[in-house]
DSSP file (Angstrom, degrees, kcal/mol; ACC not computed):
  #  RESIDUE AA STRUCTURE BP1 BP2  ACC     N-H-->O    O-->H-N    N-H-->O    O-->H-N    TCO  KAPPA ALPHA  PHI   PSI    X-CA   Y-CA   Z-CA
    1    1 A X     >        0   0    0      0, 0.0     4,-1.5     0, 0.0     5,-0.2   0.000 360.0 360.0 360.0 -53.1  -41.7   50.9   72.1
    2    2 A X  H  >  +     0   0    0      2,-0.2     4,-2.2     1,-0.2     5,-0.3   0.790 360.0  64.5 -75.0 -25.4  -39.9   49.4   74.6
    3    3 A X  H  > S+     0   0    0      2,-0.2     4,-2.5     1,-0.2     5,-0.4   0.951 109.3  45.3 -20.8 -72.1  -43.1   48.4   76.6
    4    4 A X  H  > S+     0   0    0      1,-0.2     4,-3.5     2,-0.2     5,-0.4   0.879 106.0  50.9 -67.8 -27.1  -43.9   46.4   73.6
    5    5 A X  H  X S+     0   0    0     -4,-1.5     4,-2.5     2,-0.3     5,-0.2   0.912 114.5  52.7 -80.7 -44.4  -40.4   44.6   72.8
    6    6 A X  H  X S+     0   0    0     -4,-2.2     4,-2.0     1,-0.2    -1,-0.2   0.922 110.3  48.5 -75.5 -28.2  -40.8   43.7   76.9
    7    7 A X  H  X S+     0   0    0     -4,-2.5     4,-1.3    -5,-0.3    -2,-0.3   0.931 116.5  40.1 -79.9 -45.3  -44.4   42.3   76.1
    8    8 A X  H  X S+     0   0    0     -4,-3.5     4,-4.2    -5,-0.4    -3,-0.2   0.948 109.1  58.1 -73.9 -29.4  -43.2   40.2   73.1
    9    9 A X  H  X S+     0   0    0     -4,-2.5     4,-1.3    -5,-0.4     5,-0.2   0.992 111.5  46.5 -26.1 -89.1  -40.2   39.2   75.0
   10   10 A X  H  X S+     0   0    0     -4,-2.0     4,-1.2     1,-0.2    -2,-0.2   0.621 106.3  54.7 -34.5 -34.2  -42.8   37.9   77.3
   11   11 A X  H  X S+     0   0    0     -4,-1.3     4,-2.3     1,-0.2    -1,-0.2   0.975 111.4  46.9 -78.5 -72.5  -44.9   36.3   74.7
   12   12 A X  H  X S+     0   0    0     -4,-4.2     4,-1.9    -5,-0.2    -2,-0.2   0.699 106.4  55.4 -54.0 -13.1  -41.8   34.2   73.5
   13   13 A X  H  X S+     0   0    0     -4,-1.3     4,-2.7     2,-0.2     5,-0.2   0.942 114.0  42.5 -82.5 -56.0  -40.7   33.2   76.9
   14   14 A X  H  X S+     0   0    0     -4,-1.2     4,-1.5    -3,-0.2    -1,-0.2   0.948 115.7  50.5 -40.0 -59.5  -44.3   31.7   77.4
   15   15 A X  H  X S+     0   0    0     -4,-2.3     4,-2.0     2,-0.2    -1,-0.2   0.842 110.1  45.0 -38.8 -50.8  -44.1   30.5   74.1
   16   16 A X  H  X S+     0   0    0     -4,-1.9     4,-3.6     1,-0.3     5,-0.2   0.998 111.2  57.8 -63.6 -67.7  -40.4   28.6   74.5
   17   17 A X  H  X S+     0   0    0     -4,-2.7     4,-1.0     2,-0.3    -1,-0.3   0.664 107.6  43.5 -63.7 -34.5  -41.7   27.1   77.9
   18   18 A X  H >X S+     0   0    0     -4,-1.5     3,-2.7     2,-0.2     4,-1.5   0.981 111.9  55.9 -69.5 -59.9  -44.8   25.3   76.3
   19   19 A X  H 3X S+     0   0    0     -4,-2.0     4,-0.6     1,-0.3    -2,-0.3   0.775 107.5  47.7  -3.5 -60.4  -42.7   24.2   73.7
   20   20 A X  H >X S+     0   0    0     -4,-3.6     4,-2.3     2,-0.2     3,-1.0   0.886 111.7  49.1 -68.9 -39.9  -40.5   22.8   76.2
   21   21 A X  H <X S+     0   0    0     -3,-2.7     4,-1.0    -4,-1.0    -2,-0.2   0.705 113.4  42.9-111.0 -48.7  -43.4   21.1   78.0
   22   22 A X  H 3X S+     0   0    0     -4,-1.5     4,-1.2     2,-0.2    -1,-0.3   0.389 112.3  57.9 -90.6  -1.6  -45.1   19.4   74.9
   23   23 A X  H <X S+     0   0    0     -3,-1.0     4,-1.6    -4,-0.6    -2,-0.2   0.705 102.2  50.3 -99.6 -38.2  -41.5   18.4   73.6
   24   24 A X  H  X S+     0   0    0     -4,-2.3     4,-2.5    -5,-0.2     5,-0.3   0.949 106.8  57.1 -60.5 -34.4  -40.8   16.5   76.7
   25   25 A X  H >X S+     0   0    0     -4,-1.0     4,-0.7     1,-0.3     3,-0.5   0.837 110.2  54.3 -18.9 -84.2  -44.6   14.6   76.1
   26   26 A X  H 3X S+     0   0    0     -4,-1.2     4,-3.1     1,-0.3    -1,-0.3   0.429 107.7  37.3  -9.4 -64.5  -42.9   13.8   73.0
   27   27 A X  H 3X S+     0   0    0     -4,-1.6     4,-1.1     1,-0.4    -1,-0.3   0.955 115.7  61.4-105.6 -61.4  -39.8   12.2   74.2
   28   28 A X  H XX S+     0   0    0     -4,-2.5     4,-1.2    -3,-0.5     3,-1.0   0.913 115.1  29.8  -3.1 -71.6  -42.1   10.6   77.0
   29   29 A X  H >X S+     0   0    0     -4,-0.7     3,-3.2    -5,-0.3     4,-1.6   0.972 114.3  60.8 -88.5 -48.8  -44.3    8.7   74.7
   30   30 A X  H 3X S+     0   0    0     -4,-3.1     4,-1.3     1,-0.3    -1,-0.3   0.722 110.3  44.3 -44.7 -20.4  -41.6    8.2   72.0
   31   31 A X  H << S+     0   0    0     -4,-1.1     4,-0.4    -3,-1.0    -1,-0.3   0.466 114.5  53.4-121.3  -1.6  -39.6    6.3   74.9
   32   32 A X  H <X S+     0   0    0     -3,-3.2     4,-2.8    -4,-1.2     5,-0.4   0.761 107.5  47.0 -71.7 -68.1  -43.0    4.4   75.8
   33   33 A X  H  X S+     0   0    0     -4,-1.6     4,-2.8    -5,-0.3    -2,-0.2   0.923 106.2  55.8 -49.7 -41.4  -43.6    3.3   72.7
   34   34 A X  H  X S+     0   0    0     -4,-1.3     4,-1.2    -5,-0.3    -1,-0.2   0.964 111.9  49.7 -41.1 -67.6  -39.8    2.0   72.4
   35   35 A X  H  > S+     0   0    0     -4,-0.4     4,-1.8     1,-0.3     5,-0.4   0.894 109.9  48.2 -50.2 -40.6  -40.6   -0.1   75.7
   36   36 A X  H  X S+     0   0    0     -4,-2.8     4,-4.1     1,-0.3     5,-0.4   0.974 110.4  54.5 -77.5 -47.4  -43.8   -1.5   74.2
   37   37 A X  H  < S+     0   0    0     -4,-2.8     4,-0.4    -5,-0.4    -2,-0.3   0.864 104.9  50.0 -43.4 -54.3  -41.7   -2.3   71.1
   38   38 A X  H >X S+     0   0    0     -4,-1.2     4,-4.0     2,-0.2     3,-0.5   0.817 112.6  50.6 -58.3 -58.4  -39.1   -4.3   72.9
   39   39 A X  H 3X S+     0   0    0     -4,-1.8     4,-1.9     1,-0.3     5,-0.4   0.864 110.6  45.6 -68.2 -33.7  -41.9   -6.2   74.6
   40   40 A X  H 3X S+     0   0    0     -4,-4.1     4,-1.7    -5,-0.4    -1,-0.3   0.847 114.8  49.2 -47.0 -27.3  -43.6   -7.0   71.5
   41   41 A X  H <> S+     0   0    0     -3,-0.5     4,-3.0    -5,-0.4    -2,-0.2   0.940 115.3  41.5 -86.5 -55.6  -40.1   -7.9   70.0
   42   42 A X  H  X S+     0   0    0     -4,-4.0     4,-2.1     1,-0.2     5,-0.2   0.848 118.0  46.6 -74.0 -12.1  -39.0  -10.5   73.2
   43   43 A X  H  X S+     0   0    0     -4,-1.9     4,-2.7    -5,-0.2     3,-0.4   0.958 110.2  57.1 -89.3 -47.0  -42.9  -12.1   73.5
   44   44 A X  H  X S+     0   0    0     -4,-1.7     4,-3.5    -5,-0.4    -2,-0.2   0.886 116.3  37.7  -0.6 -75.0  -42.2  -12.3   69.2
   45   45 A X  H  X S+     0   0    0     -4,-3.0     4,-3.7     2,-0.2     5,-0.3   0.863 107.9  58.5 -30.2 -59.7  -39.1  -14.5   70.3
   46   46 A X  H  X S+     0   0    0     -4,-2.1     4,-2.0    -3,-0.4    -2,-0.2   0.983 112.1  42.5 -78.9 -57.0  -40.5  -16.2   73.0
   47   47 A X  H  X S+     0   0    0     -4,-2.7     4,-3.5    -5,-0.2     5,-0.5   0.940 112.9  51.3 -33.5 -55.6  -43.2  -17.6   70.4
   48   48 A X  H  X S+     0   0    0     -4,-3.5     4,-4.5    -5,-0.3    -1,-0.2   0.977 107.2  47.0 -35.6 -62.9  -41.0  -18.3   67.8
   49   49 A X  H  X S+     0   0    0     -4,-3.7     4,-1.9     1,-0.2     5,-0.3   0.793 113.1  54.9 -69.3 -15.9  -38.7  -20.2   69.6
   50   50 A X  H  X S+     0   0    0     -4,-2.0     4,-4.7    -5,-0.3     5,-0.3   0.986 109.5  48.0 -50.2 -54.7  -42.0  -22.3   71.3
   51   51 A X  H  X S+     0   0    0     -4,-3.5     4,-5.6     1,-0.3    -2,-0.2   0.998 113.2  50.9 -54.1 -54.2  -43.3  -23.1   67.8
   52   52 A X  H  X S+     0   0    0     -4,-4.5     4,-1.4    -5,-0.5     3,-0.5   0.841 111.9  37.8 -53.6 -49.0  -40.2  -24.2   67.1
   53   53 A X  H  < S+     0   0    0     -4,-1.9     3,-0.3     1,-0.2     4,-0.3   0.893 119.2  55.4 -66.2 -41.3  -39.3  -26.5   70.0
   54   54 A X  H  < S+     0   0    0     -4,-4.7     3,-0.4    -5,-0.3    -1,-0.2   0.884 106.7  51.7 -32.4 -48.3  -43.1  -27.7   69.7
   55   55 A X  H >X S+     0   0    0     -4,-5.6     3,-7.1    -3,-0.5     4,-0.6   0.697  76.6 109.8 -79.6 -19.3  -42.7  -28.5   66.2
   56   56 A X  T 3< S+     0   0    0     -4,-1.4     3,-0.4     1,-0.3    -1,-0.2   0.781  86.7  41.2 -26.9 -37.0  -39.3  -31.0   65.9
   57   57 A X  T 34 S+     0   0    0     -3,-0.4    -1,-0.3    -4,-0.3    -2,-0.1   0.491  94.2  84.6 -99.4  17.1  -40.6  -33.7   65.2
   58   58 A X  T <4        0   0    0     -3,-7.1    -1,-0.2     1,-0.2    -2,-0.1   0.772 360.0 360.0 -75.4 -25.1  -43.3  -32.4   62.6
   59   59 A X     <        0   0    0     -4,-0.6    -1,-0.2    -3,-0.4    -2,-0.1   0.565 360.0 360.0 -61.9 360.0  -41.1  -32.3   59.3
């Protein structure tokens, strides 16, 4: 009995520790994508405000 409790022990430990491994991925590409977002957001800006200065005299 206690043979097994020390092998399922073991099993969770294994378990936790991938767990850990694939939750950092996570938090990795979640904090890529954020970055990619940001640059999407300031070249967004940087267009806007082009068009706009392009366009003054258009109205």
């Amino acid at each position: 009995m206690i043979s097994q409790i020390a092998s399922d022990s073991s099993q969770v430990v294994t378990a936790v520790v991938q767990l850990n491994a694939i939750a950092e991925q996570i938090a990795t590409g979640a904090e890529e994508v954020a970055a990619q977002a940001g640059t999407v957001a300031t070249a967004g800006e940087k267009m806007s405000a082009t068009g706009q200065r392009f366009c003054v005299g258009c109205r």
